[in-house]
C-alpha positions as CSV (number, residue, x, y, z in Angstrom):
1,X,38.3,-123.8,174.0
2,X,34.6,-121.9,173.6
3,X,34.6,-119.2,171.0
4,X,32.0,-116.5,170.5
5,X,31.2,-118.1,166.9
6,X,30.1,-121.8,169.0
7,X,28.0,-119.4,171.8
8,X,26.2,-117.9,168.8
9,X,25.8,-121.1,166.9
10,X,24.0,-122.3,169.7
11,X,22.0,-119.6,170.5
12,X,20.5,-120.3,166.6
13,X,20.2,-123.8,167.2
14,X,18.1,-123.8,170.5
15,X,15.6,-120.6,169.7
16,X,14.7,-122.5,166.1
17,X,11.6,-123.4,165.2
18,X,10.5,-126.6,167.1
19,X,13.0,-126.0,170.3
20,X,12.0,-125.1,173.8
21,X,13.1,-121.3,173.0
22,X,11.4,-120.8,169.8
23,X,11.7,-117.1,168.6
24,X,8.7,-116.2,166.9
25,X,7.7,-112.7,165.2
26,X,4.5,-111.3,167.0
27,X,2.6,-108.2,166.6
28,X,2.4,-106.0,169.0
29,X,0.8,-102.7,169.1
30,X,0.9,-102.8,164.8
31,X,4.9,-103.9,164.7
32,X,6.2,-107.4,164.5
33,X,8.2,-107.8,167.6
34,X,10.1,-111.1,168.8
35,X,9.0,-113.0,171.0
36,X,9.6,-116.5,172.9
37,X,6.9,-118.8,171.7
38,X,6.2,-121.3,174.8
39,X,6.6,-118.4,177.6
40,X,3.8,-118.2,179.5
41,X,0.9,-116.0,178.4
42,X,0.3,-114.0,181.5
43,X,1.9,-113.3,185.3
44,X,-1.3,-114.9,186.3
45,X,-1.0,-117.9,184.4
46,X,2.8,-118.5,186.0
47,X,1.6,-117.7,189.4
48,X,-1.5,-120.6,189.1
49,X,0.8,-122.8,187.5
50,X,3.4,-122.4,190.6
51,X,0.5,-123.8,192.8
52,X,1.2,-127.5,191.9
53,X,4.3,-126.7,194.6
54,X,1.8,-126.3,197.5
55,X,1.0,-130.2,196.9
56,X,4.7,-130.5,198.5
57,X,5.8,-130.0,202.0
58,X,8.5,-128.1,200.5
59,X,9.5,-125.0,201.9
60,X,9.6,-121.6,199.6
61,X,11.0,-118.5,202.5
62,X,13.2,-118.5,205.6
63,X,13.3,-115.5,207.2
64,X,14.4,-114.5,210.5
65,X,13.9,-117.7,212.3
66,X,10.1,-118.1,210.3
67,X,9.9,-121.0,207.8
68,X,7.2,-121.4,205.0
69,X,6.5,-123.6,202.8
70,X,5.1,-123.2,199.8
71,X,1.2,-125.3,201.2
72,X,1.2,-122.0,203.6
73,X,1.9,-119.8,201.0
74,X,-0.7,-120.2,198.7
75,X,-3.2,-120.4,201.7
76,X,-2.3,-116.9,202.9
77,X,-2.4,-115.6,199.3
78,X,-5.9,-116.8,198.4
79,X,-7.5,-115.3,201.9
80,X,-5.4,-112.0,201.0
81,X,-6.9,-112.0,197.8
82,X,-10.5,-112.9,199.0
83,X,-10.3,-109.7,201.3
84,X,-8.8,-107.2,198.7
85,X,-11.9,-108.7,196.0
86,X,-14.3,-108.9,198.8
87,X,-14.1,-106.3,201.6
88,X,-11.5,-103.8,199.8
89,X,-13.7,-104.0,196.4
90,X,-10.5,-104.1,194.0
91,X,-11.1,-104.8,190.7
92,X,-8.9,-105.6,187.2
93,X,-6.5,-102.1,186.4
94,X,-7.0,-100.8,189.9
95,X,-3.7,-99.9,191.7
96,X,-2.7,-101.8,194.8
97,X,0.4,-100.3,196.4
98,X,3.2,-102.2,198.4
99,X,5.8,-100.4,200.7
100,X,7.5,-102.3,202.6
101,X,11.4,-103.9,203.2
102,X,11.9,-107.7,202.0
103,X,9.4,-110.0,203.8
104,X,7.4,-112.7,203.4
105,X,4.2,-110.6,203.7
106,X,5.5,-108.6,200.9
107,X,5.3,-111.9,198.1
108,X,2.0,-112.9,200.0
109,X,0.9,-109.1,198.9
110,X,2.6,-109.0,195.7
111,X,0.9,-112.6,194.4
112,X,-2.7,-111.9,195.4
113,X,-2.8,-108.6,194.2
114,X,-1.4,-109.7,191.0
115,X,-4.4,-112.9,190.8
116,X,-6.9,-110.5,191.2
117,X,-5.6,-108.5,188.2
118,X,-5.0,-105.8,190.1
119,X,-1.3,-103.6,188.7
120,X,0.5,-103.6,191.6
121,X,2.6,-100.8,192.8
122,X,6.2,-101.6,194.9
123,X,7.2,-98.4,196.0
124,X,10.8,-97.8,196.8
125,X,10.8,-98.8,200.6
126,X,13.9,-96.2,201.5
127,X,12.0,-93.5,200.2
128,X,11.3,-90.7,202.3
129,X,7.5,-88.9,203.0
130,X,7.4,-86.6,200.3
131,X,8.8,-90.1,197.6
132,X,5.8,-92.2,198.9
133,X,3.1,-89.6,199.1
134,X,3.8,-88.7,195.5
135,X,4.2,-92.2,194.1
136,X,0.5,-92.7,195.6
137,X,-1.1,-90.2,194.7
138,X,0.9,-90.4,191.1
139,X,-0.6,-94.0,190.7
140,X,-4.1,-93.4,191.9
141,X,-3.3,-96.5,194.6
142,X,-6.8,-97.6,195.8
143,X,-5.0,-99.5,199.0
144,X,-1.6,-99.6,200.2
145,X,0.4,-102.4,202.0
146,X,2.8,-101.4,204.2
147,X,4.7,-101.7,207.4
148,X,5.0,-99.7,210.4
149,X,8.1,-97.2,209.6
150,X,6.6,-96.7,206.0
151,X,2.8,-96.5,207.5
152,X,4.1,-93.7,209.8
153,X,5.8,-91.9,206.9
154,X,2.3,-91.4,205.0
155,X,-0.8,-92.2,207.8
156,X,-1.5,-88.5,208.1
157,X,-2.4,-88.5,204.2
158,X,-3.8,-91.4,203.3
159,X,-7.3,-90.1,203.9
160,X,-6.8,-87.2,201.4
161,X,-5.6,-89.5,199.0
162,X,-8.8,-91.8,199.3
163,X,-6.2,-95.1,200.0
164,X,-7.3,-97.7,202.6
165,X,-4.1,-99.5,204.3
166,X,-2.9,-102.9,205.3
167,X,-0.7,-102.8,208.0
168,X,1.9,-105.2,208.2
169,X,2.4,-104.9,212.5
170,X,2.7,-107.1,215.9
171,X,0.4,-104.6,217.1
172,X,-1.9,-102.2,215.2
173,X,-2.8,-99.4,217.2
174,X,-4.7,-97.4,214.4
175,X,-8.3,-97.9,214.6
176,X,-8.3,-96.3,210.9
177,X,-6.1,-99.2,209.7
178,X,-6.7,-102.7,209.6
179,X,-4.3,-105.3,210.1
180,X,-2.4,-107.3,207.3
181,X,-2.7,-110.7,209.6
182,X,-6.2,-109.6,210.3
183,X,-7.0,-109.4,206.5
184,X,-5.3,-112.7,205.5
185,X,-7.7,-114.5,208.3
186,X,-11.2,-112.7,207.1
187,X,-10.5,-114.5,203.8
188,X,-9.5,-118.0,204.6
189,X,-12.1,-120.4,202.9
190,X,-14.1,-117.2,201.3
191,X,-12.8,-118.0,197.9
192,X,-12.4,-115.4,194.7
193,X,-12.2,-115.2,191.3
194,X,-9.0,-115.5,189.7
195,X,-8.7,-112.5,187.1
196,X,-9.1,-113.4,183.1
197,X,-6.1,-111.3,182.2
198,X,-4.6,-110.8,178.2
199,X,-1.0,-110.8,177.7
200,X,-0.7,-106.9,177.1
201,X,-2.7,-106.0,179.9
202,X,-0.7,-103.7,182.3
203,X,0.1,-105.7,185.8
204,X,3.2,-103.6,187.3
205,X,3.7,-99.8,187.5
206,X,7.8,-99.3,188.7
207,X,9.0,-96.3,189.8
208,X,12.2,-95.2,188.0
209,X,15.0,-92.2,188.6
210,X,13.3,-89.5,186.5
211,X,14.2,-85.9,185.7
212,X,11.2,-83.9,186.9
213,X,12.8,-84.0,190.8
214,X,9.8,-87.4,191.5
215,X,10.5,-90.7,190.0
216,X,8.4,-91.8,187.1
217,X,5.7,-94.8,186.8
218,X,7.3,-97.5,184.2
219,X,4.6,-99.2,183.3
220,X,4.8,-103.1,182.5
221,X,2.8,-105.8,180.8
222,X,2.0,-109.0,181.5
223,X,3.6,-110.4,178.5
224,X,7.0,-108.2,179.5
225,X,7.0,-109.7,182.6
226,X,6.7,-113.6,181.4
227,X,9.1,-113.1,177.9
228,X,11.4,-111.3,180.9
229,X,11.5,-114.7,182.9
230,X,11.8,-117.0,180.0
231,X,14.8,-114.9,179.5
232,X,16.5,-115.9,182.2
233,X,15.4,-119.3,181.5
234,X,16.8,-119.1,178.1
235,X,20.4,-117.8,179.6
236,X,20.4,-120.7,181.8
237,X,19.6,-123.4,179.2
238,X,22.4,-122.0,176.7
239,X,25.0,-122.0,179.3
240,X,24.7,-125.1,180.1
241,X,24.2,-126.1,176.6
242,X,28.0,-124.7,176.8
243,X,29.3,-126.4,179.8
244,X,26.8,-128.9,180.8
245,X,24.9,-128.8,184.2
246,X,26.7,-127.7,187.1
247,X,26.1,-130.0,190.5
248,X,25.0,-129.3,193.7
249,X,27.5,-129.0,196.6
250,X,28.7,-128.3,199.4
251,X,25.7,-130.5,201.1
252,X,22.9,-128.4,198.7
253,X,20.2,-130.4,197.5
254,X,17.8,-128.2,196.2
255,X,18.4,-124.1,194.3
256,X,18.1,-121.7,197.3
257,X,18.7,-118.1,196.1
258,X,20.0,-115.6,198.7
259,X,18.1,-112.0,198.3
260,X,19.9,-109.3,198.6
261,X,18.0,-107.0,196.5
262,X,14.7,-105.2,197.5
263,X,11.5,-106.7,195.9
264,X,10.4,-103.1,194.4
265,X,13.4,-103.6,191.7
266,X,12.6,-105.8,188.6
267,X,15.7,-107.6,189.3
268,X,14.3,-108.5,192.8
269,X,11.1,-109.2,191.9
270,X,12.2,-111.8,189.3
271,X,15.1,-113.6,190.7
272,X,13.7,-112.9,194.6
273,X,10.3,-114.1,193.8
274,X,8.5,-115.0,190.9
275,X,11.3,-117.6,189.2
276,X,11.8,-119.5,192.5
277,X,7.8,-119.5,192.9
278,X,7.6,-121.1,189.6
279,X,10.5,-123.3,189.8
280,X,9.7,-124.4,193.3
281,X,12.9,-122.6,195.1
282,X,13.6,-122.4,198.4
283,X,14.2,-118.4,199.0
284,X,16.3,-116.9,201.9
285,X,15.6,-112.9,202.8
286,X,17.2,-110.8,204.8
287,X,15.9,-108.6,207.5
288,X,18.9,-105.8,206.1
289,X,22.2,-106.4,204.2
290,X,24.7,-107.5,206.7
291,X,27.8,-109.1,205.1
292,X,28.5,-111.4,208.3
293,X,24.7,-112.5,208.5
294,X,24.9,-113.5,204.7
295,X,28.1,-115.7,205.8
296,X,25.9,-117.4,208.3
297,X,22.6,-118.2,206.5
298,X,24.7,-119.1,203.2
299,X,26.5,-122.2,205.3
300,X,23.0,-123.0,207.4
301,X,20.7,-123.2,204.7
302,X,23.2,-124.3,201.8
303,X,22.4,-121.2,199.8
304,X,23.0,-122.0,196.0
305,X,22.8,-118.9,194.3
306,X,23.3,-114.9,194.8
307,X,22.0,-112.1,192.7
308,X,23.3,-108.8,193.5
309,X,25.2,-105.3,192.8
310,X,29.4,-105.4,192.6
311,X,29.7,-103.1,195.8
312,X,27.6,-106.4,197.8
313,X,29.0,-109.1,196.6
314,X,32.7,-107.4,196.9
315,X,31.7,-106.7,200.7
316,X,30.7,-110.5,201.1
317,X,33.8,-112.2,199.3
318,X,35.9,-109.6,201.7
319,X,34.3,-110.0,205.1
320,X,37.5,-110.5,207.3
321,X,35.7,-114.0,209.0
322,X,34.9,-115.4,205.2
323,X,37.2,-118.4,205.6
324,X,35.5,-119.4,208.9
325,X,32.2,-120.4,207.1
326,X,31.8,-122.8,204.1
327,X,30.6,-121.5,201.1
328,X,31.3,-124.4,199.1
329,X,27.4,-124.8,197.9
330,X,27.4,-121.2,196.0
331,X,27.5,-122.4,192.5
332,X,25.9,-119.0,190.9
333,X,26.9,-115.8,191.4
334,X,25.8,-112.5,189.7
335,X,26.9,-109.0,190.1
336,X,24.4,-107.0,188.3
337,X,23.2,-103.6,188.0
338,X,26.2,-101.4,187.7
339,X,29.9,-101.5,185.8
340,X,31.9,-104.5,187.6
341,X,35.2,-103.4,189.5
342,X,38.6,-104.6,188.3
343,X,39.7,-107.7,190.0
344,X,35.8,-109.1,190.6
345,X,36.0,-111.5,188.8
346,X,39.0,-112.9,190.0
347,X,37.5,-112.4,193.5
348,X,34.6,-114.5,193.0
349,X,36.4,-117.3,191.8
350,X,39.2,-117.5,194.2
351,X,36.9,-117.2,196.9
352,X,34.2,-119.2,195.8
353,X,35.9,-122.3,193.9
354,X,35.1,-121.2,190.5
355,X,31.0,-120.7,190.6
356,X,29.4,-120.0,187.7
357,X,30.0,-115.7,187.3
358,X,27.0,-113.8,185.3
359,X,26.2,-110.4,184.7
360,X,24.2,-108.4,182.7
361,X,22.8,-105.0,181.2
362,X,19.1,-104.3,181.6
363,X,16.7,-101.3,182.8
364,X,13.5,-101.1,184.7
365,X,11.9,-100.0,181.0
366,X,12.7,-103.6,179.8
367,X,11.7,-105.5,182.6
368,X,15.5,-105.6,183.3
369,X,16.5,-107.5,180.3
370,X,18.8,-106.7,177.9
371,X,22.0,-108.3,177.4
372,X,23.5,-111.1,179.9
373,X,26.1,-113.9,180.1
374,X,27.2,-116.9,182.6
375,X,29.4,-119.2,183.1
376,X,32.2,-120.4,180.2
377,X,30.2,-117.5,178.6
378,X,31.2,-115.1,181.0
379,X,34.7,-115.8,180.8
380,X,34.9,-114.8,176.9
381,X,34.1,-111.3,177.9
382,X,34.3,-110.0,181.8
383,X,34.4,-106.2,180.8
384,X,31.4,-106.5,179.1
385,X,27.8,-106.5,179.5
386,X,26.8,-109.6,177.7
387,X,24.9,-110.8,174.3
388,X,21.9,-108.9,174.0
389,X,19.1,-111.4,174.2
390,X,17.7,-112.8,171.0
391,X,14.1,-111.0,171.7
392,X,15.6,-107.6,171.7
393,X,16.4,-105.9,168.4
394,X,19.3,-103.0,169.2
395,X,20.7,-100.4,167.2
396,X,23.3,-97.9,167.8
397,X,22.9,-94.7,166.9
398,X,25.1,-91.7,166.3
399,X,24.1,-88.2,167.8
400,X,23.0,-86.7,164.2
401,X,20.3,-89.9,163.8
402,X,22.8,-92.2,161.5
403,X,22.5,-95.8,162.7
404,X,26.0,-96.8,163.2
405,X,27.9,-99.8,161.8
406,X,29.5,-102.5,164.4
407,X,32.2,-101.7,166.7
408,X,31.0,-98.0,167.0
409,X,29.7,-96.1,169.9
410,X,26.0,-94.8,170.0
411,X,23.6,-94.5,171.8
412,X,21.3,-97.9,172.5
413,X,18.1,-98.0,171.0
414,X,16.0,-101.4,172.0
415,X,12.5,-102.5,170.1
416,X,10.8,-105.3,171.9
417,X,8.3,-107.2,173.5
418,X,9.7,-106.3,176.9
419,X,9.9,-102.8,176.4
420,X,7.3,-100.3,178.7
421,X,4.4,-99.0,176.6
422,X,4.9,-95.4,178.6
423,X,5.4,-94.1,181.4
424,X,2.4,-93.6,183.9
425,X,0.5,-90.7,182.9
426,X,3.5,-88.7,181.3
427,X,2.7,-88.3,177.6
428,X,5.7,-85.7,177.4
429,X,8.0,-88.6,179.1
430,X,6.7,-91.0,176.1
431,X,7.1,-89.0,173.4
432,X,10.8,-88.5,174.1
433,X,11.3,-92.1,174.9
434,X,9.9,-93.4,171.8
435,X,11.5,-92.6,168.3
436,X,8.8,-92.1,165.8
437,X,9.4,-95.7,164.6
438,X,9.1,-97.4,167.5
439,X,12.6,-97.9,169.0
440,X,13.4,-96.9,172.9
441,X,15.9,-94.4,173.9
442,X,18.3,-95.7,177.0
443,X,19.9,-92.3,177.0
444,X,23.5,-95.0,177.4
445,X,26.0,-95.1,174.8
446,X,27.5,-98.7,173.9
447,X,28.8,-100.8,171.1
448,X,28.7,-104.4,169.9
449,X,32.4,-105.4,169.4
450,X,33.3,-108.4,166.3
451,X,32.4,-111.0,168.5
452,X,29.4,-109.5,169.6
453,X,29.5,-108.5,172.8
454,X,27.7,-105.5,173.9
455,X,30.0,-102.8,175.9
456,X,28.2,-99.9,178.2
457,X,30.5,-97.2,177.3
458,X,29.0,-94.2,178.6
459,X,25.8,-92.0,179.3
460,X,24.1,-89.7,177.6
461,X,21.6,-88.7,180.8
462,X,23.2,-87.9,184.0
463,X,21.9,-91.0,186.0
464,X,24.1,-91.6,188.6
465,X,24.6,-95.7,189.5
466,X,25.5,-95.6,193.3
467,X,25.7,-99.6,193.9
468,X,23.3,-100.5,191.8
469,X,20.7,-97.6,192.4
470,X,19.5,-95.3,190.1
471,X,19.5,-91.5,191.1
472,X,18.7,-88.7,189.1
473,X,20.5,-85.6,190.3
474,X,17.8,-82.9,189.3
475,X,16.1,-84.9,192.0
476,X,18.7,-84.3,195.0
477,X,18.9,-80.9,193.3
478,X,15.6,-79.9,193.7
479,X,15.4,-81.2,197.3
480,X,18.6,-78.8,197.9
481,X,16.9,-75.9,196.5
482,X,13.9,-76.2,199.4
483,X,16.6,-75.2,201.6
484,X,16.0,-71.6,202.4
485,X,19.7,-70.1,201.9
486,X,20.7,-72.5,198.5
487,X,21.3,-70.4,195.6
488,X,22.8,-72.2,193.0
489,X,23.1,-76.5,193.3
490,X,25.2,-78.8,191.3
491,X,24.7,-82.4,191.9
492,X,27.2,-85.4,190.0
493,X,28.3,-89.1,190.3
494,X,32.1,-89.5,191.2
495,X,34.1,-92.7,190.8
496,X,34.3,-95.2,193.9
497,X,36.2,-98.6,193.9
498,X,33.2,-99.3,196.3
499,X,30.2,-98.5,195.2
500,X,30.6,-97.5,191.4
501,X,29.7,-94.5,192.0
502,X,29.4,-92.1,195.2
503,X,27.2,-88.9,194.7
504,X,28.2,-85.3,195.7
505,X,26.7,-82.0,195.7
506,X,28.4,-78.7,195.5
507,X,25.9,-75.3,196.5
508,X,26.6,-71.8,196.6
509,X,24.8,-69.7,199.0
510,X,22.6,-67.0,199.1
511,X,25.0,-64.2,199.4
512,X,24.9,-62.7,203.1
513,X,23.4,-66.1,204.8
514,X,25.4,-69.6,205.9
515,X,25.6,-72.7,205.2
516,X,28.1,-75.7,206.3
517,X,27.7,-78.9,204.8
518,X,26.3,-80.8,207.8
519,X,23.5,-78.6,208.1
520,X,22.6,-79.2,204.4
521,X,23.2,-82.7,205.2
522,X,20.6,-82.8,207.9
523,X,18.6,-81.0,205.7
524,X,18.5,-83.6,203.0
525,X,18.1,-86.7,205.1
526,X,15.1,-85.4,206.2
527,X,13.5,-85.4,202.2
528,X,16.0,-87.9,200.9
529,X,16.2,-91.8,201.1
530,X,19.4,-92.2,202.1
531,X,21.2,-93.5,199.2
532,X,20.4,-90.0,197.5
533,X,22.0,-88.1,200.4
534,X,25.3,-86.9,198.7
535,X,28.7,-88.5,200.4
536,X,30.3,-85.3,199.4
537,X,29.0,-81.5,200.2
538,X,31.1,-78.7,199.0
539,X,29.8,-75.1,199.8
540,X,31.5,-72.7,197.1
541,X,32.2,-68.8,198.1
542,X,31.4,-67.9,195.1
543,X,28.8,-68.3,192.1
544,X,29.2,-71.6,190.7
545,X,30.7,-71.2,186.7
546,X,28.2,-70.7,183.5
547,X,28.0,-71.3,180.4
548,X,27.0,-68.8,177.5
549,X,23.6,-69.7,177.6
550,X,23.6,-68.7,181.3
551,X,23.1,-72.4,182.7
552,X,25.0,-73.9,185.7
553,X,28.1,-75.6,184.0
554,X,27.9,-78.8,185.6
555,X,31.1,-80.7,183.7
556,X,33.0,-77.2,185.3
557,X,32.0,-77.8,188.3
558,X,32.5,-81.3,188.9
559,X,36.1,-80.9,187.2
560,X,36.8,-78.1,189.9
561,X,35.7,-80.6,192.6
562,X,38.1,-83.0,191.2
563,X,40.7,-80.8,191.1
564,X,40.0,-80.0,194.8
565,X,38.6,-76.3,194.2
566,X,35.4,-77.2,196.2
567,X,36.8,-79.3,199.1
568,X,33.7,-81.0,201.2
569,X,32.8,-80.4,204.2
């Protein structure tokens, strides 16, 4: 039987000098920092090095009834990236924006922005007007690429914000925009110059829950992005290290990953696209999550593999018409991105035949990484969030500064090579983020246990994880407050078997005005994406409870609304 000592004796072996995940020290910024030593240098060198899979006739997406192969891709990319150097004038550092849902156009975007050396932008596609206005005009985009329901949300202020479009559209009716389709054929044969990038360039700017009411920019480097991947590699390689190579089944011959996560999340953007790019995957997308849909495209194109949040992968495993499709060739499954529900696990292999089960702990501000674990790995620990991977250095640390010995609860501080230089244009943001000796505040609270596992314990910020999503409630707060008759707002995450979390929302009127909750509802889809939208609005009849500084008291008021003293509406 594995134990923890065996995992950790092999995680020495194979990241020892001379192995395939060599840790080296490398300095960064004037610290030493860990680093994998045969990663890739830059984003640019793994995207040219995936070209040797256009020499193939294999194919890379299938979406909606479209198939392409990975010859097709690289075409479209190049003539993309001919028109945005050419016509568009985009040079090294400028922004290049993408806002769209999950698509093909949206890697064929992402990729020649990227070769260009341009630091591309995904914007949160569910985002609302107000949400994508201010993430462009936060980044300085210089062009945006977008489809139709997110071109309509901003076309009347693109102008003012000096960004040119690409509209991904059957039919562009906008003489002021041109055509994505039109773009990609302008370029075909023009050729371009393939930007001479260094590893701590900036290539990504990610737009994270923040507590100003608008998200804030993470910004990313080239090397964070490549150590990031070779991270995934490494988990890979040490699990089956562990348990040996799992086989294909269930009439797979080849890894095909299901995407279920939007591109504009690091998760997405790694697993959904640039691994299988490098690795030569074939990658299935999905017009929207729809559990039966899933069923269907996992038994026709012998899906391998599924990356997601617990409240997805629970609605898969429990579709009522599971048993009438074969799922026999998902060998990997991960639930990712928020706490797993009791009985998961369980789930998953009953309903699955045992696949290999991962999860993990990471955060936009690392590139996603932190701590992971798969397979016989997995099994040692379910509750927990993994091993923290062997280029992060972690420390626990105790509200009055003391660093905390093992098996005690802090707060996690990470020092690494993935790690986000800053936020994007926020020097008041980075100087709380950073301690003066270099380590990054989370704002969770974990601890390592004897075998040394880490375990998320708590929070110290009020980030609330609704399947997998980040929301910030000043944010929904401050979006309540625009509403003419809200006087006092208190916004918190509630437990739900479901989704983690479900948000709600308790607001106390202007005295002598009204206000039901369906009004305020309407009132906050209209600013909101919807995930942010609260599940639960309370309105109080009286002022919300204080404390003696005078501030709302939120713990008050979400016990109340436990209790049932501010039943929703």
């Amino acid at each position: 039987m594995l134990t923890p000592q065996q995992v950790h004796d092999t995680i020495a072996t194979i990241t020892a000098a001379g192995q395939a995940f060599e840790v080296e020290s490398r300095n960064m910024a004037g610290r030493s920092l860990r680093a994998y030593r045969h990663a890739p240098a830059t984003l640019v060198d793994v995207l040219q090095g995936a070209r040797a899979h256009a020499q193939t006739d294999a194919e890379f997406i299938v979406y909606e009834g479209r198939r392409i192969g990975f010859a097709q891709f690289y075409s479209e990319v190049d003539a993309l990236a001919a028109t945005l150097q050419h016509d568009y004038g985009i040079v090294p550092g400028e922004r290049v924006a993408i806002a769209m849902r999950n698509c093909p156009e949206w890697s064929v975007a992402f990729t020649a922005a990227a070769l260009i050396g341009a630091i591309v932008v995904p914007i949160n596609s569910w985002g609302k007007h107000e949400e994508l206005v201010y993430a462009l005009n936060d980044c300085g985009a210089r062009c945006l690429i977008c489809d139709e329901p997110r071109y309509r949300l901003v076309a009347g202020e693109l102008a003012t914000l000096g960004v040119r479009a690409l509209l991904v559209a059957e039919v562009v009716a906008d003489a002021v925009v041109e055509s994505f389709d039109a773009a990609v054929a302008r370029g075909f044969g023009r050729g371009f110059e393939v930007a001479a990038v260094q590893p701590e360039d900036e290539c990504l700017i990610l737009y994270t829950s923040g507590s100003t009411g608008f998200p804030k920019g993470v910004r990313q480097r080239h090397v964070a992005v490549t150590q990031s991947l070779m991270n995934m590699y490494f988990l890979g390689f040490l699990t089956a290290q562990l348990e040996g190579q799992r086989e294909f089944r269930g009439g797979a011959t080849r890894e095909t990953p299901l995407l279920t996560v939007p591109l504009f999340h690091a998760t997405g953007l790694l697993s959904g696209l640039i691994m299988p790019l490098q690795l030569g995957h074939k990658v299935v997308m999905m017009y929207k999550w729809d559990s039966l849909k899933a069923l269907q495209l996992v038994q026709q194109e012998k899906v391998t593999g599924m990356t997601s949040v617990p409240a997805i992968i629970k609605d898969f495993l429990a579709h009522r018409d599971f048993d009438r499709y074969d799922t026999s060739s998902l060998i990997r499954v991960s639930a990712a991105g928020a706490a797993t529900p009791a009985g998961l696990p369980e789930l998953m292999r009953s309903k699955l035949g045992d696949p290999s089960r991962s999860t993990g702990y990471g955060m936009t501000e690392t590139m996603a990484a932190t701590s992971t674990m798969s397979g016989v790995i997995y099994d040692l620990a379910p509750a927990s969030a993994g091993i923290v991977s062997p280029i992060i250095e972690i420390r626990l640390v105790a509200d009055d500064g003391r660093v905390l010995e093992q098996g005690k609860a802090g707060e996690i501080q990470l020092r690494s090579v993935l790690c986000t230089p800053g936020y994007w244009q926020k020097p008041d943001a980075d100087a709380k983020l950073f301690t003066n000796d270099g380590w990054m505040h989370t704002g969770d609270v974990g601890l390592i246990d004897a075998s040394g596992f880490l375990y998320i314990t708590g929070r110290i910020k009020e980030i609330v994880i609704r399947g997998g999503e980040n929301i910030f409630p000043g944010e929904v707060e401050d979006a309540a407050y625009h509403h003419e008759v809200v006087q006092e707002a208190v916004v918190f995450g509630v437990d739900d078997a479901h989704m983690g979390e479900e948000l709600a929302i308790v607001c106390y009127p202007r005295p002598g005005t009204a206000l039901d909750a369906s009004q305020l509802r309407r009132f906050l889809d209209e600013r909101l994406a919807g995930y942010k939208v609260p599940k639960y609005i309370a309105i109080a009849s009286a002022p919300l409870p204080r404390n003696a500084s005078e501030k709302l008291h939120k713990l008050n008021v979400k016990a109340a609304f436990l209790e049932g003293h501010y039943p929703p509406g």
